[in-house]
C-alpha positions in Angstrom: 99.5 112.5 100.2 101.2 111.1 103.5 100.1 114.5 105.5 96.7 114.4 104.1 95.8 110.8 105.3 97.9 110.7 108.7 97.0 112.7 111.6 98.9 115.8 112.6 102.5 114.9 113.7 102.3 111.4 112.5 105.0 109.7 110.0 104.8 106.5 107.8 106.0 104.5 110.6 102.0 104.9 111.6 99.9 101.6 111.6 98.0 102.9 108.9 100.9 103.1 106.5 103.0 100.2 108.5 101.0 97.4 109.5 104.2 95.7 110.7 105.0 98.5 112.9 105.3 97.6 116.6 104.6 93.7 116.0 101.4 94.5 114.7 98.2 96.0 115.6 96.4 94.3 118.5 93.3 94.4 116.3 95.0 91.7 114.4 94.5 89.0 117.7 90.3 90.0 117.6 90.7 89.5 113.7 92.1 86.2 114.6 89.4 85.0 117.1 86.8 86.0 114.4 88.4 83.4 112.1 88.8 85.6 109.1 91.1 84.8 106.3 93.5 87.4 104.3 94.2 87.9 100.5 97.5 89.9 99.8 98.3 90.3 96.4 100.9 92.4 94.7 103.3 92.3 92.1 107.4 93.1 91.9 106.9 95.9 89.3 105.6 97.4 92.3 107.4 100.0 94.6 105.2 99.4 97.7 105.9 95.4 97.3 108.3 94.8 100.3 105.5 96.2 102.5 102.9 93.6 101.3 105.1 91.1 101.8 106.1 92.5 105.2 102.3 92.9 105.7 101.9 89.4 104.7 104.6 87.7 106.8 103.4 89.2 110.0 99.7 88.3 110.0 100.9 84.8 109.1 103.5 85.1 112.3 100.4 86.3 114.6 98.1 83.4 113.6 95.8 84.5 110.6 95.1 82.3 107.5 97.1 84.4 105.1 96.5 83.6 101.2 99.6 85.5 99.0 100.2 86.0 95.3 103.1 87.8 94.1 103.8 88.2 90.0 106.6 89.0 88.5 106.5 92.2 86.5 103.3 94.4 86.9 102.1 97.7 88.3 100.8 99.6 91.3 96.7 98.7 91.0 97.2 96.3 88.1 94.3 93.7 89.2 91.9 96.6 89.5 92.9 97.6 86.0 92.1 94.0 84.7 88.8 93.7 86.0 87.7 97.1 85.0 88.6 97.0 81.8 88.0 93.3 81.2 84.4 93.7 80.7 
């Protein structure tokens, strides 16, 4: 899947897969100036946790309003599960 959404000759240590990767994109200072605020959610069942909570702790480092929620337990994509079969 990596190859498929990375461009030719780049790894996971790309911004797109590593937001933390070179102290953060400089996107994330315009973001910043616009005054937007961030959700990160996840839970620890997860395998991909530790980079949304990396993910997390840098935009709060560079400045942005940073809102985080991490469950015990859980699943990759659980709170898309819940609202699509909620209804």
């Amino acid at each position: 899947m990596w190859e498929l959404a990375l461009s030719a000759g780049a790894n996971q240590d790309h911004e797109y897969c590593n937001p933390t990767v070179n102290g953060g994109s400089k996107v994330l200072d315009k973001i910043r100036a616009l005054g937007w605020r961030y959700l990160v959610t996840g839970c620890r069942g997860d395998p991909l946790v530790d980079r949304q909570v990396e993910a997390a702790r840098l935009l709060e480092k560079k400045g942005l309003t940073v809102e985080s929620h991490f469950d015990d337990g859980g699943f990759h994509g659980v709170e898309y599960f819940d609202i699509c079969f909620s209804s």
